[in-house]
N, C-alpha and C positions, 0 to 999 in steps of 0.2 A: 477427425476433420483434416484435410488435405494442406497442406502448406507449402506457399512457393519457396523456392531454393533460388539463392542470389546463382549469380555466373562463377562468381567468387569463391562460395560454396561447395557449389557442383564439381568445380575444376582442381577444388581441394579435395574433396572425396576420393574423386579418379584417382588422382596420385596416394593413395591409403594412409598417410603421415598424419591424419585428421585426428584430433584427441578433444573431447567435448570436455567443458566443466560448468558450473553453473555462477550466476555473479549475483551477489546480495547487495541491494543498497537499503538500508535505512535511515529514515529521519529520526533521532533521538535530540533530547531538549539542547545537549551539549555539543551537538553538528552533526554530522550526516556521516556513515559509518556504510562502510565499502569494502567485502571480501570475497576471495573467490574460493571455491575448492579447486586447492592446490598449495605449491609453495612458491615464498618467494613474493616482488610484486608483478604487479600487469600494468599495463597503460591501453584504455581507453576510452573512444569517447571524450577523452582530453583528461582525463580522470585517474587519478592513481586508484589501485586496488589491493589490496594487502591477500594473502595467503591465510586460510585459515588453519596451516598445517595440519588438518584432520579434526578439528575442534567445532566444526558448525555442521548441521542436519537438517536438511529440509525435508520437510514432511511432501508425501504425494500432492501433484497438484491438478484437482478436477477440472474438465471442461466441459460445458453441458451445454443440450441447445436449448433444454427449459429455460424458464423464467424464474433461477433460482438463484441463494446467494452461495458462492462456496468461499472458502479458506484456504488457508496454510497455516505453516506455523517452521519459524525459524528454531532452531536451540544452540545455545553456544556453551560449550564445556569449556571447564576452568577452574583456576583458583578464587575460591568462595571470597575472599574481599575485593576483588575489582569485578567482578561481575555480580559481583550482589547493588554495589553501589551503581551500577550502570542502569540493573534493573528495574529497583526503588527510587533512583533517583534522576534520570532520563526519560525512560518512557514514558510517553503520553499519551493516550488515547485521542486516536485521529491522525496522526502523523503518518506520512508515506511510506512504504517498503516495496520493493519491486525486486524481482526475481527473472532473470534471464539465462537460455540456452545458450552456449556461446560454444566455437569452434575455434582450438588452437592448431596454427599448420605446422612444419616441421622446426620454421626458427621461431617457434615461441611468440606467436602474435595472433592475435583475437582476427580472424576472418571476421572481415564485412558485416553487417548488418546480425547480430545476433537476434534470437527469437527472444521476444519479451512473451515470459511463460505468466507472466501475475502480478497484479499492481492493487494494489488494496489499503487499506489504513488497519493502523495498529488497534487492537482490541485492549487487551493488558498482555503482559509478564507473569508468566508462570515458573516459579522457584522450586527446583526440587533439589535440598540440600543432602550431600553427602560427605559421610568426613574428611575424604583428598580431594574432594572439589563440589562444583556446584555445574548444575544446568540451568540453564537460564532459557528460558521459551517465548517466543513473544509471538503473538497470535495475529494475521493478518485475514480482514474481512473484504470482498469487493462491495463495489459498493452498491450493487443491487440490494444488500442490510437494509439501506435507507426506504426501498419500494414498500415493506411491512412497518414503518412507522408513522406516528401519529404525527402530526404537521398543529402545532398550538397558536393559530392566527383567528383573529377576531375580525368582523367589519365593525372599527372602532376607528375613532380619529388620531389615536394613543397608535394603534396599530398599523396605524395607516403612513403614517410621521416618519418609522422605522425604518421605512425605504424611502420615502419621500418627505423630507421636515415642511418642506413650504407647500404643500398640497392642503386646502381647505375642505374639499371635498366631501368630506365626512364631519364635518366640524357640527352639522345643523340634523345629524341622525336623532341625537337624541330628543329632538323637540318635535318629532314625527312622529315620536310614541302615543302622547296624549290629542295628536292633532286630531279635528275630526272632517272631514271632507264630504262636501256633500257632488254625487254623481248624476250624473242625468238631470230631468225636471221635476219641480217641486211639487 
């Protein structure tokens, strides 16, 4: 699929000083976790960004014109006690992650408008331990997941309450069960 290119962009390509990397933001229980591939930090967006020194993977990320759900999955290498406790004890299912193409020019600054490549919610944490460190995965879903789910609402006044407390609306359903109404002439 085709994608507009800022002026910004364009004008940075020309001059060939153009160097892509990509930026990861996550929502974990303990705040919101922000790095790029590369080193060092970044500033944008208003936002600091930390360098992942070579330590974080993003998996391929699909785009389709079906009406389908696709994925990612982030991994971060490391030493097995501070990324074990991030993973077991941060992650939540549901939480944001988003992932962007981004463009550095020659003095080290994010070009305009980077491409938001995938925004999705966290699935779980995938652990795979090894004795000089650990990988740590965390799986992100968009959110077309939700279109193949079951929706657990009743026409009930209990139900009803949920979104609406002072609605009576449904208060008199159940006494319509045994009503008996008579139609037409007798």
């Amino acid at each position: 699929m085709a994608r507009a290119l800022t002026a910004g962009v364009l004008a940075e390509i020309v001059t060939g000083a153009v160097r892509p990397l990509f930026l990861y933001e996550g929502e974990f229980s303990g705040g919101t976790v922000r790095l790029f591939t590369g080193h060092g930090t970044l500033t944008w967006d208003g936002k600091t960004w930390t360098g992942d020194e070579g330590m974080m993977t993003i998996t391929a990320i699909r785009e389709t014109s079906d009406l389908q759900a696709v994925n990612f999955s982030v991994a971060l290498n490391g030493q097995v006690q501070s990324l074990l406790s991030i993973a077991l004890a941060q992650v939540q299912r549901g939480r944001p992650g988003k992932v962007w193409l981004a463009l550095l020019n020659a003095a080290n600054a994010v070009i305009a408008d980077p491409y938001l490549c995938f925004s999705g919610r966290a699935d779980k944490p995938d652990i795979f331990p090894d004795p000089q460190s650990a990988i740590i995965g965390v799986a992100y879903e968009s959110r077309m997941i939700d279109a193949g789910r079951r929706r657990e609402r009743r026409y009930t006044s209990e139900d009803q309450k949920i979104d609406y407390p002072a609605d009576k609306g449904f208060d008199q359903v159940p006494s319509l069960q045994d009503a008996v109404f008579t139609w037409g002439r007798r």
